[in-house]
N, C-alpha and C positions, 0 to 999 in steps of 0.2 A: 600162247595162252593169254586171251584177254585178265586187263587189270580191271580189279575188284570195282574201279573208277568211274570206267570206262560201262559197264554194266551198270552201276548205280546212275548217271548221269540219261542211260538210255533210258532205261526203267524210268527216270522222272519225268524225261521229253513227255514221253510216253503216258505214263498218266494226265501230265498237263494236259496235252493235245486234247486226250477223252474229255476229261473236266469243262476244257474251252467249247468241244462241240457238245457237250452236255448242256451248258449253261444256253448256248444259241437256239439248238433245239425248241426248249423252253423259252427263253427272248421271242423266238418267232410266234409258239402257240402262243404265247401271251398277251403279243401283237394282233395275229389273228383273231384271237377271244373279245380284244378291246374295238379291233373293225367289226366284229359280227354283232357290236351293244349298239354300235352308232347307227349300223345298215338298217337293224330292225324298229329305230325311231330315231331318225337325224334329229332331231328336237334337241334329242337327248346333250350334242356337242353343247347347242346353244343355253341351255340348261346351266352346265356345268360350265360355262361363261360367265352365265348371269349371279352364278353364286360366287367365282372368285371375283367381280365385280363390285357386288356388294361387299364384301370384306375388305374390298380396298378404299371405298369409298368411307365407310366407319375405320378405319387410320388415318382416312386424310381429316375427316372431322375432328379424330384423336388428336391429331398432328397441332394441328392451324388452333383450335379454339378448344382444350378442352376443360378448362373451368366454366365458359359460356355452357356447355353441351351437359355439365355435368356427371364426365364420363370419368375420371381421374384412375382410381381403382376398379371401380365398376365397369371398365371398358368389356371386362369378360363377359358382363351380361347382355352387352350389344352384340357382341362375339357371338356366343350363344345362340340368341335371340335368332340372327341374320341364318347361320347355321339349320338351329331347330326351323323355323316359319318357312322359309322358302322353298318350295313345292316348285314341281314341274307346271301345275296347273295354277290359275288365275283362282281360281275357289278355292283349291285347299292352299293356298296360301293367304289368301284373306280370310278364310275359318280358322286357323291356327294361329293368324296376327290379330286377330279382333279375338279369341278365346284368352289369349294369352296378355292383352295389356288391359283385358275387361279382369280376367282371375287377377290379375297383379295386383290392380286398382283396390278390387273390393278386398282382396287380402288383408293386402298391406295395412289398410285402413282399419278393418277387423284387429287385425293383429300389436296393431299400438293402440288399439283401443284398451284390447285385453290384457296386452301387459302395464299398461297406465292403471286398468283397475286393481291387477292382482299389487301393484305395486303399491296400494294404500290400505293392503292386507299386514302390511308387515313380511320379513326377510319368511317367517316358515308359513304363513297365509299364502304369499304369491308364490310359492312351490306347488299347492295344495289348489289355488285357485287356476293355475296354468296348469297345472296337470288337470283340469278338470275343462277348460276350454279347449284344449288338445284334444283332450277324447272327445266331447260333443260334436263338436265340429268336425274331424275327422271321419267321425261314422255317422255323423249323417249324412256329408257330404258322399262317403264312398255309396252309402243306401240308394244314393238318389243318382247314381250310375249306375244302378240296374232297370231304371228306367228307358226302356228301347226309345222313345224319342228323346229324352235329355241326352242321352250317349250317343248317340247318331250326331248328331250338333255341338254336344258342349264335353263331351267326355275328355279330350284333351286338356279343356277350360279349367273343368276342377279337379283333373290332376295336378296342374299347377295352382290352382287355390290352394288346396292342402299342404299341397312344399310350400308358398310362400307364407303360409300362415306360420305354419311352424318354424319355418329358417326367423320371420318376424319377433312370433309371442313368445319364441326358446332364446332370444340373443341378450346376452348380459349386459345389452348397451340398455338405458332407460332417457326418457325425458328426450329433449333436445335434440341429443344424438342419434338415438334409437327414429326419429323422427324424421333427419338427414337424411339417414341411411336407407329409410325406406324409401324418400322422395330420390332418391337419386339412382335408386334401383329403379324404380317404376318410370325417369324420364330415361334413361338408358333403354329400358326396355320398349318403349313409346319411341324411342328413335329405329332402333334397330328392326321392328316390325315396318315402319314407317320406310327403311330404304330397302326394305325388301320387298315390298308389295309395289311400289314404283317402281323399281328394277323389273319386276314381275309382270306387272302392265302395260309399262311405257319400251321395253323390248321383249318384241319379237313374241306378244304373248300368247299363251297353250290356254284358250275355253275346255274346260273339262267339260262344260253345257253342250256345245257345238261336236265332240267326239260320242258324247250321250245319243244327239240327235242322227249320228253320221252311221250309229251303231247300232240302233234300233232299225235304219232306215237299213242296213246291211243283211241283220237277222231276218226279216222278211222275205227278203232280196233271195236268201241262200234257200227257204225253205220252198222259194215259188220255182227256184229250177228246177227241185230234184221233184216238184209234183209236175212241171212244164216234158220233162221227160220220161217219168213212170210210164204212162200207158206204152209207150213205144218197145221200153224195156222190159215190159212181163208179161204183153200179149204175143211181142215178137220172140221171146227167147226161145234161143235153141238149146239141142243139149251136148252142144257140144262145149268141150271143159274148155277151149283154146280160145272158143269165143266169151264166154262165161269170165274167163279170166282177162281179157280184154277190157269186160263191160265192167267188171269189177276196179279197175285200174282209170275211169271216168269221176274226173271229179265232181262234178256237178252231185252225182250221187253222195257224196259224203260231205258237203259244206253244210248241210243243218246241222250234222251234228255238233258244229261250234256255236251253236246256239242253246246246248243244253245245260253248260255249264255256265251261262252268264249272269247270273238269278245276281251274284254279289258282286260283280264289279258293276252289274247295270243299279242296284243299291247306291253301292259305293258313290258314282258317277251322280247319280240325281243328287244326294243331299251336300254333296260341294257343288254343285250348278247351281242350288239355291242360293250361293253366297255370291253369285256371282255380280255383277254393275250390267245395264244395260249395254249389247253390242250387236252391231248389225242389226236383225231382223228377231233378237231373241229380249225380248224384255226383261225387267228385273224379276215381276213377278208371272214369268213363264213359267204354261203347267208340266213344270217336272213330273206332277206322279200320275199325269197319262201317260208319259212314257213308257213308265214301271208297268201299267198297266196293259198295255200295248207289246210290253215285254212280256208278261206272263201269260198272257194270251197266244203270242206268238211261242213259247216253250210249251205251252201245253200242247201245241198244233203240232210240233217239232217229235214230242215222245210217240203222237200218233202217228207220224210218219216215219219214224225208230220200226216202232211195230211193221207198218206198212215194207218196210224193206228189209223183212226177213225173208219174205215171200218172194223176192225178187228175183232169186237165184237158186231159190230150194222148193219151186214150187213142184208139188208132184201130180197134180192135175193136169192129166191128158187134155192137149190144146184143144180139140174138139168140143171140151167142155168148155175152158175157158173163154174159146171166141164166141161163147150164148152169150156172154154178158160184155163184150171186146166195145160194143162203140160205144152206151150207156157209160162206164170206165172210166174211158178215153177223153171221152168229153169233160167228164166230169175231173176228170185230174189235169186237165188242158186248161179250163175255164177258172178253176179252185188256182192253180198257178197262176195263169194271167191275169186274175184279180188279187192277187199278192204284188204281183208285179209293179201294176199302178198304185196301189197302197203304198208301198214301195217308192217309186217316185214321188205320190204325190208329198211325202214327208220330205226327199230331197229337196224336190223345187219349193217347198212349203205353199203350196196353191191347190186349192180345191178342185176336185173333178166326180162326175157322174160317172165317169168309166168305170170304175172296181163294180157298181149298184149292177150295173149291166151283165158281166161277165158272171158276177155271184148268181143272177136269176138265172143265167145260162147254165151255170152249175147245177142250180137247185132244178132245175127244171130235169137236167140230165138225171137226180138223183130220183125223181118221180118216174122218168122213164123204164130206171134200173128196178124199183121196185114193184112196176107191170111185168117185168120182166120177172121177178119174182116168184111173182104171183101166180104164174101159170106151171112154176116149176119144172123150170127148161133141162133139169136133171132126172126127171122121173125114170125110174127103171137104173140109174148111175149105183155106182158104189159108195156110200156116204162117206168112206175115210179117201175114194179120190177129189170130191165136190167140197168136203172140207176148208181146207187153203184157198180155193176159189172163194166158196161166199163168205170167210171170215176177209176178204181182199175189200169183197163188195161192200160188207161191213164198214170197213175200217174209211174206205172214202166217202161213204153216206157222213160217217161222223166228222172226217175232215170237213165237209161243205161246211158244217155247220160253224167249224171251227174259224174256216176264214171268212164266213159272213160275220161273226164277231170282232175279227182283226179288223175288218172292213170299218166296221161302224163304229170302232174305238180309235181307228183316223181320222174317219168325216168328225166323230167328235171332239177331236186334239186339231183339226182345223177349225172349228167353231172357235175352240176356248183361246188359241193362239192367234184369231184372227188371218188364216191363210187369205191368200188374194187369188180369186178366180182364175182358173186356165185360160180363161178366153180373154182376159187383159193383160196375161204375162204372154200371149202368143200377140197382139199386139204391140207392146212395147214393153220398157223396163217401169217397174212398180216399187214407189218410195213411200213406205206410211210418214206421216208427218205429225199424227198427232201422240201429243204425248203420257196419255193417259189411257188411250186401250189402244193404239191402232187401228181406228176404224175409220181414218181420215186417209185417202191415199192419192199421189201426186202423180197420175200417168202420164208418162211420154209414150207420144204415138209414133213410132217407126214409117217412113214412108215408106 
């Protein structure tokens, strides 16, 4: 008979062992989870560099000088400061260091103001007078962050206004000290924005501008495949399920749909591109809101083509029917692509071209064709619930044309206002504007 020992002892191996592979298990998803953050934007290491970085860099200031820096107790607010402000992007972390040492500033200053004044009320005046610059100020300040443009820009700003007003005009410190205290918050905080927005620029910096530009130019991109290959897939479909389910398994047919949901990061993205400093080929005051524009025009194209590829796979229109109206279509869904396509690059290469004008009249021409072809009513004697899906098809691309002659021409005119540079000197050689007020000066080298 085993001893009672000898069975407790195995019993514990035993649960150890599980516990040990339990906890590895985990260690490894964990590992895995933390490789799947970095794969999906390497940036992202270098990011999480640049902020233990900055943290290190305000210790060593702490370290070496900190009566000069005037960081003593307040080091937490450089702490903080480094913390809060430092963004992946080069804009929203200059939005939030400029919101945040502008709110400090005017605060602080407000704030020893008001309690300097309640302070020649007498001890139950300045209860009476500060409870009353509290609320003013509070609600106005909150009122005027229901303002869509104040809150786009400055909402962070005077979240911090309001705390520092109050940590200011509420502190039982007066005169002198209360004085100190505010200057040595606001130079702490003036430093600490200040090594994060270097840190932020001077390595390895993230243009939220430049991923704006890269993303519109992408959105485009995804809506001109799936019209570059429609005709092929709905005049050709068969009914067979094996193939149906092949065709459905074709990516090219489903990347617009990632343009439908980008209405707020493409927001997002433009109003920190406005904070941004001149870089490369993008000025300070580049037109962010032809992007937005370019963007919503391109999502409205995007729901028409939603629609359009319902039909793709459920059309129930005998082919007979469909191929009256097959190259009218074809063309017009070939041409409507391929002038997305050059829209498309030309926002890459930022350089003007007459291509997309071309392709669009090819379009619009196809769309006048389609509608002769209407005209004579190539379904006469048909059953109206089979002709149905067919001409709501023909529909839906007529209104496409129209849709990317608009994209078109809210390119050509984001190449006006940005000053793009001709295709026919970027196929010559490389193109350096030099002047520094619109860009309209440029230095070409000619390639032999």
């Amino acid at each position: 008979m085993a001893s009672p020992n000898v069975d407790y002892t195995k019993s514990f191996t035993h649960t150890l062992k599980a516990l040990v592979k339990k906890l590895w298990t985990k260690l490894v998803k964990f590992t895995k989870f933390i490789k799947e953050i970095g794969q999906d934007d390497p940036r992202r290491f270098i990011h999480s560099f640049k902020v233990g970085l900055a943290l290190v860099l305000i210790y060593i200031l702490h370290h070496f000088r900190p009566s000069f820096y005037g960081f003593g107790d307040n080091i937490i607010w450089a702490v903080l400061t480094v913390v809060i402000v430092l963004e992946l992007s080069v804009g929203a972390t200059l939005g939030k260091g400029f919101n945040r040492m502008l709110a400090t500033w005017l605060a602080g200053a407000l704030g020893v103001a008001s309690n300097k004044v309640a302070s020649l009320c007498g001890d139950k005046g300045k209860v009476i007078m500060t409870s009353i610059f509290v609320f003013v100020i509070a609600e106005r300040v909150t009122y005027m962050r229901f303002s869509p443009k104040l809150k786009a820009r400055y909402d962070y700003g005077m979240i911090i206004f309001i705390l520092t007003f109050c940590l200011v005009s509420l502190s039982d410190e007066s005169g002198h000290e209360l004085l100190e205290m505010a200057y040595g918050r606001l130079l702490t905080i003036i430093i600490g924005s200040s090594i994060a927005i270097t840190v932020c620029i001077f390595i390895c910096p993230v243009w939220i501008g430049k991923d704006l530009h890269n993303k519109i130019a992408g959105n485009i991109e995804n809506v001109a495949d799936f019209l570059e290959g429609f005709g092929d897939e709905y005049f050709n479909n068969s009914e067979d399920s094996e193939e149906e389910e092949e065709e459905n398994d074709k990516e090219f047919l489903h990347k617009y749909k990632r343009v439908l949901s980008s209405k707020s990061s493409e927001e997002t993205m433009a109003v920190l591109a406005r904070w941004e400093p001149r870089h490369g080929r993008f000025r300070f005051r580049h037109p962010w809101k032809q992007y937005l524009k370019i963007g919503n025009l391109t999502r409205f194209c995007a729901y028409k083509v939603e629609a359009l590829s319902v039909y793709l796979h459920n059309s129930k229109t005998p082919y007979e029917f469909r191929s009256r109206i097959q190259e009218p279509c074809t063309n017009m869904s070939l041409e409507s692509g391929k002038a997305l396509k050059e829209a498309s690059l030309m926002i890459k290469k930022m350089s003007k071209s007459s291509t997309p004008k071309l392709h669009v009249l090819n379009a619009k021409n196809a769309a006048e064709s389609l509608k002769s072809v209407l005209r004579t009513n190539p379904w006469e004697g048909a059953d109206h619930l089979e002709i149905i899906p067919a001409s709501t098809v023909a529909s839906l691309l007529i209104d496409i044309v129209v849709c990317v002659e608009q994209i078109c021409e809210a390119v050509e005119e984001l190449a006006s206002l940005a000053n793009f540079v001709p295709s026919e000197l970027l196929c010559r050689g490389t193109v350096q504007p030099v002047s520094d007020s619109d860009s309209s000066v440029h230095v070409v080298n000619v390639a032999e």
